[in-house]
C-alpha positions as CSV (number, residue, x, y, z in Angstrom):
1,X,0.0,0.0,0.0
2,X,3.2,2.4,-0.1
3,X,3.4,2.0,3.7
4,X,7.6,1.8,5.1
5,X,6.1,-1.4,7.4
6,X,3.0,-3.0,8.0
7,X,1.8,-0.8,10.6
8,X,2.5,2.6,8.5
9,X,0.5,0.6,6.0
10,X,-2.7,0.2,9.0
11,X,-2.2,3.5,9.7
12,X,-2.4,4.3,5.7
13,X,-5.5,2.1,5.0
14,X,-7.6,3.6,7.8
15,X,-6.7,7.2,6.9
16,X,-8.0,6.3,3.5
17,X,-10.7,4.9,4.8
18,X,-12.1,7.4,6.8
19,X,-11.4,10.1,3.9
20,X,-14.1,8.0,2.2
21,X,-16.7,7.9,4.9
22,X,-16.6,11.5,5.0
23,X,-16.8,11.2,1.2
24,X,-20.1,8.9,1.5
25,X,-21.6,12.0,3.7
26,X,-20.9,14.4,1.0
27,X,-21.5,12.7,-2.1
28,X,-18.0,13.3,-3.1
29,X,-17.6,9.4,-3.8
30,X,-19.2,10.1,-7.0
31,X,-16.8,12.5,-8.3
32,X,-14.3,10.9,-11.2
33,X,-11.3,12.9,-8.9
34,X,-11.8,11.0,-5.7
35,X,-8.5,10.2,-6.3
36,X,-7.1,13.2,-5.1
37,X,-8.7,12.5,-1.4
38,X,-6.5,9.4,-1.3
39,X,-2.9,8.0,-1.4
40,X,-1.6,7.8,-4.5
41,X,-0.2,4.4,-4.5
42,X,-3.2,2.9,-4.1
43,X,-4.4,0.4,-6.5
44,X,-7.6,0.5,-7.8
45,X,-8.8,-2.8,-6.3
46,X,-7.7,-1.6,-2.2
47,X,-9.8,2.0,-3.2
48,X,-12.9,-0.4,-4.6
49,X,-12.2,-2.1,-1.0
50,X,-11.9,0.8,0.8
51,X,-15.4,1.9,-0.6
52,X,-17.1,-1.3,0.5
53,X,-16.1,-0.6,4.0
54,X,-16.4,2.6,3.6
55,X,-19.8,2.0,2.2
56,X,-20.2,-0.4,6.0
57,X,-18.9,1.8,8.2
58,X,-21.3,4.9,7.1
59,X,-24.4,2.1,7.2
60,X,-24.0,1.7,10.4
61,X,-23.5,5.2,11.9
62,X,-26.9,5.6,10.2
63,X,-27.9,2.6,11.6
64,X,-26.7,4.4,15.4
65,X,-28.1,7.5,14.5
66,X,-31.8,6.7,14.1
67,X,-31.6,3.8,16.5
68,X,-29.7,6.1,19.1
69,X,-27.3,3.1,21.1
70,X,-25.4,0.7,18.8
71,X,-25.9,-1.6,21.5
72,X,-29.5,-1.4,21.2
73,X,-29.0,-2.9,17.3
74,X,-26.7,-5.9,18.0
75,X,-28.9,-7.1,20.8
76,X,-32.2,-6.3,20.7
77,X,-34.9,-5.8,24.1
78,X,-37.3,-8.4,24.6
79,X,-40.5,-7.2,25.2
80,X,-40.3,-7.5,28.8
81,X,-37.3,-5.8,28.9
82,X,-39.1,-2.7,27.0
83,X,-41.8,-2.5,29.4
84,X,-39.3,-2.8,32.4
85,X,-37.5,0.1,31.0
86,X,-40.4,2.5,29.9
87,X,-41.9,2.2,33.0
88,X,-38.7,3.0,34.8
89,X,-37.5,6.3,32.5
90,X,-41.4,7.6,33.1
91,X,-41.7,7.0,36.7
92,X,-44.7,4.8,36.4
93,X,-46.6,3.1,39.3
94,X,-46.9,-0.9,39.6
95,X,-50.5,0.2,38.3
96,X,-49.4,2.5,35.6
97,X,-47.3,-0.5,34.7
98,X,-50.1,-3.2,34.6
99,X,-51.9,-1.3,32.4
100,X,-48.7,-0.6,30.0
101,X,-48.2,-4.4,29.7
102,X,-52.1,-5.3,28.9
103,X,-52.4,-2.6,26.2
104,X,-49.3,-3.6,24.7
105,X,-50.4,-7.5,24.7
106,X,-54.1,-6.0,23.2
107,X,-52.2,-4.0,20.5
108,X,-50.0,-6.8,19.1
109,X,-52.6,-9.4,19.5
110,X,-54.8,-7.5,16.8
111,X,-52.3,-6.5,14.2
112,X,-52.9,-8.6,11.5
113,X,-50.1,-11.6,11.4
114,X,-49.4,-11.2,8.0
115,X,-48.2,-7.5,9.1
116,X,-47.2,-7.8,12.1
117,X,-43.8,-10.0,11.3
118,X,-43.7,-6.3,8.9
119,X,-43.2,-4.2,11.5
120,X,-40.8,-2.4,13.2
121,X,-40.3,-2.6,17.1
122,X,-38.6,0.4,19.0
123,X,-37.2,1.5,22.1
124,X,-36.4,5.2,21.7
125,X,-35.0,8.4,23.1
126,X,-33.2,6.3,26.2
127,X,-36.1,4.4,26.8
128,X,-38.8,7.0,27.4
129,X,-41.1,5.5,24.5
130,X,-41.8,2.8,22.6
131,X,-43.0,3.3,18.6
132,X,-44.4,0.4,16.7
133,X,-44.3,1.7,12.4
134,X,-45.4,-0.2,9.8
135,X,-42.7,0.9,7.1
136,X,-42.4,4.8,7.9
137,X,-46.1,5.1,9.2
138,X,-46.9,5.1,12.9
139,X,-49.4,2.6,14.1
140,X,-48.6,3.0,18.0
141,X,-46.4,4.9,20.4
142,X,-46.7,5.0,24.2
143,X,-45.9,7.2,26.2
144,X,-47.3,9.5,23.7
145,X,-43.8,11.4,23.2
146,X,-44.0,13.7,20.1
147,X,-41.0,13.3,17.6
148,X,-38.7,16.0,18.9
149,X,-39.4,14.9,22.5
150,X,-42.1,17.0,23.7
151,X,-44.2,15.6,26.5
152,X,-47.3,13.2,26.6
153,X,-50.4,15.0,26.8
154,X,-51.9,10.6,26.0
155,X,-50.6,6.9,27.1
156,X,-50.7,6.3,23.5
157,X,-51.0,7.4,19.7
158,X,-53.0,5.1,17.8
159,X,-54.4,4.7,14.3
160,X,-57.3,4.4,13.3
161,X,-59.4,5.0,9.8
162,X,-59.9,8.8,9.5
163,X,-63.5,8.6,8.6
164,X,-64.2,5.8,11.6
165,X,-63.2,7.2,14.4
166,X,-65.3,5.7,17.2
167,X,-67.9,7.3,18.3
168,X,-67.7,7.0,21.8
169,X,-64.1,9.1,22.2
170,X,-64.8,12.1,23.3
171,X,-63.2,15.2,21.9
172,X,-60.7,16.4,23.3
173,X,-58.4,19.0,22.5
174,X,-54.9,17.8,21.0
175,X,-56.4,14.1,20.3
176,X,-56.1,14.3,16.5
177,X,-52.2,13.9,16.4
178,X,-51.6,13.3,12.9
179,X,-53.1,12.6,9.3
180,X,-51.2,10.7,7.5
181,X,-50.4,12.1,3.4
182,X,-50.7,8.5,1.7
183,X,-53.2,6.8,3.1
184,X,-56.8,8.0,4.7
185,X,-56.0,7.2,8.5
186,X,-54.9,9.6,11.4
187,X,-53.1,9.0,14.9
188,X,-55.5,9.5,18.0
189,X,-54.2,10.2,21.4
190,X,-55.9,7.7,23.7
191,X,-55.3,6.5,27.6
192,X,-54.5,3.0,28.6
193,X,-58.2,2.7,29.8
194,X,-59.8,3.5,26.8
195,X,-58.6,0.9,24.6
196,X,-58.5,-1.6,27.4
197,X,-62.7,-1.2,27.0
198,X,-62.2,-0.9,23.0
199,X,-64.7,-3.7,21.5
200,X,-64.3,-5.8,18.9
201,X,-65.4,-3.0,16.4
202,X,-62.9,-0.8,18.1
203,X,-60.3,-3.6,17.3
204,X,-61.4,-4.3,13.3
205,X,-60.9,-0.6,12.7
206,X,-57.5,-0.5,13.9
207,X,-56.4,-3.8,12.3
208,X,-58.2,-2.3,9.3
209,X,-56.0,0.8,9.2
210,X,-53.1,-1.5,9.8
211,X,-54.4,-3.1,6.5
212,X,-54.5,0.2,4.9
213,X,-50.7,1.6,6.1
214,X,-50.0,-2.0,4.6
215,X,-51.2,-0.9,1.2
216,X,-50.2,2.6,0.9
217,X,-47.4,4.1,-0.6
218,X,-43.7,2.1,0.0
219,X,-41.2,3.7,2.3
220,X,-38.4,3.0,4.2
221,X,-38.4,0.7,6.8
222,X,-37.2,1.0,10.6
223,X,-34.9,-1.0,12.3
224,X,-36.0,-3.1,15.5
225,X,-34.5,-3.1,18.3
226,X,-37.0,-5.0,20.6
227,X,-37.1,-8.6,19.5
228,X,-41.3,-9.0,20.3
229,X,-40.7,-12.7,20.0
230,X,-37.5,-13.5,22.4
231,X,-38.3,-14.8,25.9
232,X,-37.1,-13.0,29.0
233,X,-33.9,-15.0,30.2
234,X,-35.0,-14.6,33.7
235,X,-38.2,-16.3,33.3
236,X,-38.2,-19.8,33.0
């Protein structure tokens, strides 16, 4: 690699190879003169190398970046795990807690399976919330934490059709959260208690916008990083 020893030639490669993760960022990698960014001895298979981990490297700092703790990635939360945590980053009574756990169940109970193996399962901002998106589109949050961290006002965001909104919710000011652009459905802010007494019409119209997110418009999916199927280790 031009390198006096091997270790000048370590020292070499990973120089390189951070000039092209910083490339990657600005597009630069494109540009027929990347060559000037990098040592000129090197031959044109170790810079086609040096782009594929390059190419690695910046995956997963966008991988860390939306999923906030690499550690969070390589080893996903089982579901317990979540609940454990949310409850403990929002102060929540053993009550508060009980009722956490049995919406939870409720919600992924009625996704439809064919969906639900779709989704994407997330711990986020420390463990304050939990989001559950189909694709890019937000079937369920709780604690109802806006994006950019502002407090819950609601336990929970939740989806339903935008033209069936049950009846028996009451309005209330700051329920209707969100309408979504490619598909006719909007997030509600709801309480535990009120979807612990949905009934099963309640439940077909939220598995029906599921259905509906499921059909709209492709875009990109989330990474999980709570593994809704693992087993706490404690339990046995």
């Amino acid at each position: 690699m031009g390198g006096k020893d091997d270790i000048d030639n370590f020292v070499l490669l990973c120089s390189n190879c951070h000039t092209l993760v910083h490339s990657y960022s600005s597009k630069r990698y494109r540009d027929k003169e990347i060559r000037q960014y990098l040592n000129p001895e090197l031959t044109d298979e170790a810079i086609e190398k040096l782009k594929s981990l390059a190419g690695k490297i910046q995956n997963v700092k966008r991988e860390v970046e939306e999923n906030e703790n690499l550690w969070n990635i390589k080893t996903p939360y089982t579901l317990d795990d979540a609940i454990t945590i949310i409850s403990h980053r929002n102060k929540f009574t053993e009550y508060q807690k009980k009722l956490l756990l049995e919406t939870l169940s409720l919600v992924l109970e009625n996704i439809p399976k064919p969906i639900v193996q779709r989704c994407s399962y997330r711990l986020l901002k420390n463990g304050k919330y939990m989001s559950i998106n189909l694709m890019n589109y937000l079937l369920f949050r709780t604690p109802a934490y806006g994006d950019f961290g502002e407090m819950p006002v609601f336990d929970c965001y939740f989806t339903f059709p935008k033209n069936k909104i049950p009846s028996n919710l009451k309005p209330i000011e700051g329920r209707d959260v969100f309408n979504f652009r490619y598909f006719d459905c909007i997030n509600l802010g709801l309480s535990y208690t009120e979807i612990l007494k949905f009934t099963k019409e309640e439940w077909s119209l939220f598995k029906e916008a599921c259905e509906m997110a499921n059909d709209a418009r492709k875009t990109r999916n989330w990474i999980s990083n709570i593994d809704i199927n693992a087993k706490d280790e404690n339990v046995a």
